[in-house]
Every structure is written in structure tokens, then in C-alpha cells.
C-alpha positions in Angstrom: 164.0 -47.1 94.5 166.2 -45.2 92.6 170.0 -47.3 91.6 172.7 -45.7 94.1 175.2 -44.0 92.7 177.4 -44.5 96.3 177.1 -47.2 98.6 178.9 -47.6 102.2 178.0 -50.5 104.2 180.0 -50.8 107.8 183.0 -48.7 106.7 185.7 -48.4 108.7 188.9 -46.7 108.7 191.8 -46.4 111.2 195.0 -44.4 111.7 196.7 -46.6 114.3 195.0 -45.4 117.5 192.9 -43.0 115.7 189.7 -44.3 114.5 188.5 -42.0 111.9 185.5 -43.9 110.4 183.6 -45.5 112.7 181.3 -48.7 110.9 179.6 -45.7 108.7 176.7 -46.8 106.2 176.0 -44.3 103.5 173.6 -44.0 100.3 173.6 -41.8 97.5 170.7 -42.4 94.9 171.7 -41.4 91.9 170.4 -37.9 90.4 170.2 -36.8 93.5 172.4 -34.1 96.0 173.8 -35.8 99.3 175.5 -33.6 102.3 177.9 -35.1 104.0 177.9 -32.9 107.6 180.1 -33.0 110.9 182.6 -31.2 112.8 186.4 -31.2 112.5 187.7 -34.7 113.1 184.1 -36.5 112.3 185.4 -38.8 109.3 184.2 -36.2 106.4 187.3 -35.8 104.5 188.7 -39.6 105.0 185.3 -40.7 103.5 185.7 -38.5 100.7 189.4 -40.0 100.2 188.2 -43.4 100.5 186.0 -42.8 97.5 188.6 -42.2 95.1 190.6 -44.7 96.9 193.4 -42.4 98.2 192.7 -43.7 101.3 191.7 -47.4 102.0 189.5 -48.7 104.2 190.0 -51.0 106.9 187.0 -53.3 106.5 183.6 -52.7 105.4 181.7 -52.6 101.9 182.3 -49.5 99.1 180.5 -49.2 95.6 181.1 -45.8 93.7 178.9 -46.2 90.4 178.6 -49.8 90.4 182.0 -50.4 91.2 183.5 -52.2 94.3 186.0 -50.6 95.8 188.9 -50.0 96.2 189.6 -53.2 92.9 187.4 -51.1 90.3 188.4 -48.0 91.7 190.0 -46.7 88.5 187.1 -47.4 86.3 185.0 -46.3 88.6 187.3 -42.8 89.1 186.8 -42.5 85.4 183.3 -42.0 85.8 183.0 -39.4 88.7 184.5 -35.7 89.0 186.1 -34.4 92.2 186.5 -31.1 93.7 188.8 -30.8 95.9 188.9 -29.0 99.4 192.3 -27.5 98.7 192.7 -25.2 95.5 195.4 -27.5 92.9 195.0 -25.4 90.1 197.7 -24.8 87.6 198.9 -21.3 88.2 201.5 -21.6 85.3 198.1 -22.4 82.9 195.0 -20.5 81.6 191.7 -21.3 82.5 191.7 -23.1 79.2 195.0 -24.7 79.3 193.9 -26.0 82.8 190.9 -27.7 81.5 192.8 -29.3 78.6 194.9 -31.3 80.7 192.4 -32.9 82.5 190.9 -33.9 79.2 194.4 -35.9 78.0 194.2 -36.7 81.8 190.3 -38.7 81.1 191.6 -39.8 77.9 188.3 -37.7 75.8 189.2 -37.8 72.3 190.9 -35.8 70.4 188.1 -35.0 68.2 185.5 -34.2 71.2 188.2 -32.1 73.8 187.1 -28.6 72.0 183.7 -28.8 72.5 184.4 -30.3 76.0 186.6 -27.3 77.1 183.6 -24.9 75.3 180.9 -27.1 77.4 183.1 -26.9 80.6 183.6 -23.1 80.2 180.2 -22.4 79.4 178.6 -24.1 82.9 181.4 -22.5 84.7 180.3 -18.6 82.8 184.3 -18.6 82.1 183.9 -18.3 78.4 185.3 -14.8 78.7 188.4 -15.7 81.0 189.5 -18.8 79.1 192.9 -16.6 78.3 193.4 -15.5 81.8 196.2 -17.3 83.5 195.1 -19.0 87.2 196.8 -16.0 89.4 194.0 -13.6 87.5 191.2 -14.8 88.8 189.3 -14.5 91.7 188.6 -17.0 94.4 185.1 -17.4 93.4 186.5 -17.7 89.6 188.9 -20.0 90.9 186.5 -22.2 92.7 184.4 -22.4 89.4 187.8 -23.5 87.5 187.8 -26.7 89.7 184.0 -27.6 89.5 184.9 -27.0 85.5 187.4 -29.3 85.4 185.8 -32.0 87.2 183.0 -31.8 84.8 184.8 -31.4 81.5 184.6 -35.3 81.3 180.8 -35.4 81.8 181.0 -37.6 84.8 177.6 -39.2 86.4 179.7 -38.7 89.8 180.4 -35.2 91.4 182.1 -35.1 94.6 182.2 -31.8 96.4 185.0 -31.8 99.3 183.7 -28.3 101.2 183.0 -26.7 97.5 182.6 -22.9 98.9 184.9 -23.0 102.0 186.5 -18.8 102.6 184.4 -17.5 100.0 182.0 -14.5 100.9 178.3 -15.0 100.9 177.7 -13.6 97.7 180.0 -16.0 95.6 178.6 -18.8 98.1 175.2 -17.9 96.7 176.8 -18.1 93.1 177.9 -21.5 93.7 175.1 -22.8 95.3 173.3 -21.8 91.9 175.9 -24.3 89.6 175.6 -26.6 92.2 171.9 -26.9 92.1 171.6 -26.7 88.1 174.5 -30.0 87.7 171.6 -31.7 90.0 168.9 -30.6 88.0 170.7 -31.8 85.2 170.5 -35.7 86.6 174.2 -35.3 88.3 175.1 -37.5 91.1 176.6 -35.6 94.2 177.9 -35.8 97.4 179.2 -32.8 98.6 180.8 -32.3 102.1 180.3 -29.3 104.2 180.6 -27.0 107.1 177.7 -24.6 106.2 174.9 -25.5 107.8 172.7 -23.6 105.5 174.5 -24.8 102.2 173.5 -28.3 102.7 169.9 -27.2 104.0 169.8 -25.4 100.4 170.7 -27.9 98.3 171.1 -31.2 99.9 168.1 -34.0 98.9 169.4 -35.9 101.8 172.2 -35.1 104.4 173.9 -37.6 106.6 175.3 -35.7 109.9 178.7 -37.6 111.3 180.5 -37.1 114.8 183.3 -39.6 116.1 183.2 -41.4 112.4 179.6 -42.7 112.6 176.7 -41.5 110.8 174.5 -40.3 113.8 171.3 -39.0 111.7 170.6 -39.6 108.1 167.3 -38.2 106.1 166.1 -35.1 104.4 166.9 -32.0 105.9 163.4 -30.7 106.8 162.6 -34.2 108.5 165.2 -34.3 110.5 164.0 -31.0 111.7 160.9 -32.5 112.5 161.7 -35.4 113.8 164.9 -34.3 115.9 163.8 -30.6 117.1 160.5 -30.2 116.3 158.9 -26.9 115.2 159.4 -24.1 117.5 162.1 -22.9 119.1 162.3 -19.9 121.7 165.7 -17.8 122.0 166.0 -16.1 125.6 168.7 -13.6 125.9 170.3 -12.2 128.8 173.4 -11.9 131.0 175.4 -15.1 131.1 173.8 -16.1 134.7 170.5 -15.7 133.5 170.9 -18.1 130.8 172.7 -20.8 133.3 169.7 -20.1 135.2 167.3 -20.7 132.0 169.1 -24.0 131.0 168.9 -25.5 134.9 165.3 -24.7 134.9 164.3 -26.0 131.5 166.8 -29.0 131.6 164.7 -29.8 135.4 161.5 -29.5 133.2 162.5 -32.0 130.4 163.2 -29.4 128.0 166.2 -29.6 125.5 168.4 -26.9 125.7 171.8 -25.4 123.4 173.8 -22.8 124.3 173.9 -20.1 121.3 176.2 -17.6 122.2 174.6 -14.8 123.8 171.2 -17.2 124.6 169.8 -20.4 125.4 167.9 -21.8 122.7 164.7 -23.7 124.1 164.2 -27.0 121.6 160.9 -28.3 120.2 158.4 -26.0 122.8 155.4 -26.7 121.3 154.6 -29.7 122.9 155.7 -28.6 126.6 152.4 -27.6 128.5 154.8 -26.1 131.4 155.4 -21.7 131.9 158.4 -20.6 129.6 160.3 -18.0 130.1 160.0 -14.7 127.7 161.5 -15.4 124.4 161.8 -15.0 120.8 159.9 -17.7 118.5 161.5 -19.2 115.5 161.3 -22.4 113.6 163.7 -24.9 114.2 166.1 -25.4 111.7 169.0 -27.8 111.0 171.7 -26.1 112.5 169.6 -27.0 115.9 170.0 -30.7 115.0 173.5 -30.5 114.0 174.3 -29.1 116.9 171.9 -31.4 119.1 173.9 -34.5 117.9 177.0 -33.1 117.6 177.7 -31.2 120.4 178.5 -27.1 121.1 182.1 -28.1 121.4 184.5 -26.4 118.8 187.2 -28.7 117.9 
């Protein structure tokens, strides 16, 4: 097995009557692309903090790159690049004066910071706006500014705190590219996420929270598998026709989840019963998430 680059072992964390992280064990192997998923108010963003020891935990076990936490936390925060969820660039900077402080900031040398700003640039494609001050760019730009300077160090660690959150699909799509080539590369990351289909794209492994506990950990397409089988049929109709639909199959012993304007009917292949006229699909993560998690926004 490969060495982990993160390890969480009975976690907890509270907030005096609030009990954000719940005994949560966690596992990143390094070189490899972790998703952290879960709701608002599942524990995502206080186990990101905890890993860069903003936040502390309560009891419970943390290693970051070898490192026990939170007493090695500065070496080990040497070694690891964050992106945060909330934009903290400069504005009164470049793009190039930006990444420079971050290099005083991880102490690089002062013979090596050039080619480390050129390097950073380069994986980012913003060679050509290195001039451009912050307020210039666009959100997608911007959002490749911070994975830039997370990386200008060459950390072994990348942690992604909801890396594409209000961008369109397009620069999504752009992002999902970088993303994928730093794991390619032999980067560690962990990268916490509401889209569904982000983690499904990049994601090794994900690890679904609700309430502060891990409730489902594996690859995606197992999970699938394992937690809504293959096929899934969509029947649509008027809202009493789906009640109707969910009372029946629910009587029947099959899953059901509410998808807006239908009923989704969860792993049908193995039900020898009549089904009601649907559309076929494969099941897909978002099912799973959903099936664990609840239909409940928050």
C-alpha cells in the first residue's frame, strides 16, 4: 500500500453544543486525488481547517505528510499548498507580485524564486498576465492565481477547499484539466466539493460526510455499485403521481429519491416485480450522495 499523505483516525471537533466533526477517519495515499463530499454543515470545511491547524481538534489522531498534528503542524504546512474557498488575493498586486510573496512567505531562495514564479505561471497558462494587477482578471484567472500560488513552493500536499465554487461550466471544465494534470504529476490532493460531478471526474477515492462522520468511503464507480446499483428508472408526472410512485415502490422494497419533477427508482435490475413506465439510466453518484445524505437542502 501506498504511504498516506493524510491520515485521520477518530477525529473529533466541537463548537460548544455544535458537534462539527463527528469521530471521522480519513486516508489519503499519496499521488493520489481524494474528494471530500457533504452538504452544508457536514464537517467539510472544519476538516479542511484542522489540516493546517487553524482549527484544532478535540480528540482524535491527525498526520499531514508524516507529521502529527497539530505539534508539527508548521513543518508539515511547509510542505502542502492550500486553496482556499474564499478568494484572498492581493488586489493591490500583479499576478506576479502575488506569487512572489508567497515565495518570501515559504522562505524559497533567493536564487530559485524566478524560476519558481516562471514554473507557477506557466501551470497556471498566466505567463501572459503576469503584469495584470488582481482586479483585471477574471474569476476563472483568478481561481488559477490561487492554485498558482499554492504551488509555487512545489508542495507534495494540495488542498482544494471547493476549488471551482461560482464559476461557469466552461472554466469548471478548465480547472478540472490543471487539477487532473498536478495528480498526474505525483501530487497529493484532497479537494472538497459540492459538485457532484467534479469529484466523480477527478476524485481516485471520495469520502461522503453528513452530521461530521464519514458515511461512505471508496472509489466513486464502487460506490455506485455497491450503494445504487446499475440501473435507475426516472418516472415523471404530476406531483400526485409521483407520491403515488414512491408509496407503491417504497411497499415493494424499492429505494426511492425525489428528483424534482420525478421519482427516481434505485438499483431496478434486481427487482422481479411490474415497474411503472420510465426512463433508464445508470446510476450515478449523485444517487448515492443523495441516498446517504438526504434530499434536504440545508
Amino acid at each position: 500500500m501506498p504511504a498516506l499523505a493524510i491520515s485521520l483516525r477518530g477525529v473529533v471537533k466541537r463548537f460548544g453544543a455544535i458537534v462539527a466533526v463527528d469521530g471521522l477517519d480519513l486516508d489519503v495515499p499519496e499521488g493520489t486525488c481524494v474528494g471530500l463530499l457533504g452538504p452544508n454543515g457536514a464537517g467539510k470545511s472544519t476538516t479542511m481547517k484542522m489540516l493546517t491547524a487553524q482549527v484544532i481538534a478535540d480528540s482524535g489522531e491527525i498526520e499531514v505528510l508524516g507529521r502529527r498534528l497539530p505539534g508539527e503542524s508548521k513543518i508539515a504546512r511547509a510542505e502542502m499548498g492550500v486553496v482556499p474557498q474564499l478568494d484572498n488575493l492581493d488586489t493591490s498586486l500583479s499576478v506576479e507580485q502575488n506569487l512572489r510573496v508567497f515565495t518570501h512567505l515559504y522562505r524559497i531562495g533567493r536564487a530559485e524564486r524566478a524560476a519558481a514564479i516562471e514554473r507557477a505561471l506557466r501551470i497556471a497558462r498566466l505567463s501572459d498576465r503576469r503584469t495584470a494587477k488582481v482586479d483585471e482578471l477574471s474569476g476563472g484567472m483568478r481561481r488559477r492565481l490561487l492554485i498558482a500560488r499554492a504551488l509555487v513552493h512545489r508542495p507534495r500536499l494540495l488542498l482544494l477547499d471547493e476549488p471551482t465554487v461560482g464559476l461557469d461550466p466552461q472554466v469548471r471544465q478548465e480547472l478540472w484539466a490543471l487539477i487532473d494534470a498536478l495528480r498526474s504529476e505525483g501530487t497529493s490532493i484532497l479537494m472538497s466539493t459540492h459538485y457532484i460531478e467534479e469529484a466523480q471526474r477527478l476524485a481516485d477515492s471520495v469520502t461522503i460526510m453528513s452530521a461530521g462522520a464519514a458515511v461512505a468511503t471508496g472509489p466513486p464507480a464502487q460506490l455506485v455499485v455497491e450503494r445504487a446499483g446499475r440501473e435507475v428508472v426516472e418516472v415523471y408526472g404530476p406531483p400526485a403521481r409521483l407520491v403515488e410512485v414512491e408509496q407503491a415502490m417504497t411497499c415493494a422494497g424499492v429505494r426511492t429519491r425525489r428528483t424534482g419533477t420525478s421519482v427516481a427508482l434505485i438499483g431496478v435490475e434486481g427487482h422481479d416485480g411490474d415497474l411503472p413506465d420510465g426512463v433508464r439510466r445508470a446510476a450515478n453518484l449523485e444517487d448515492v450522495f443523495v441516498l446517504l445524505t438526504g434530499e434536504e437542502v440545508r
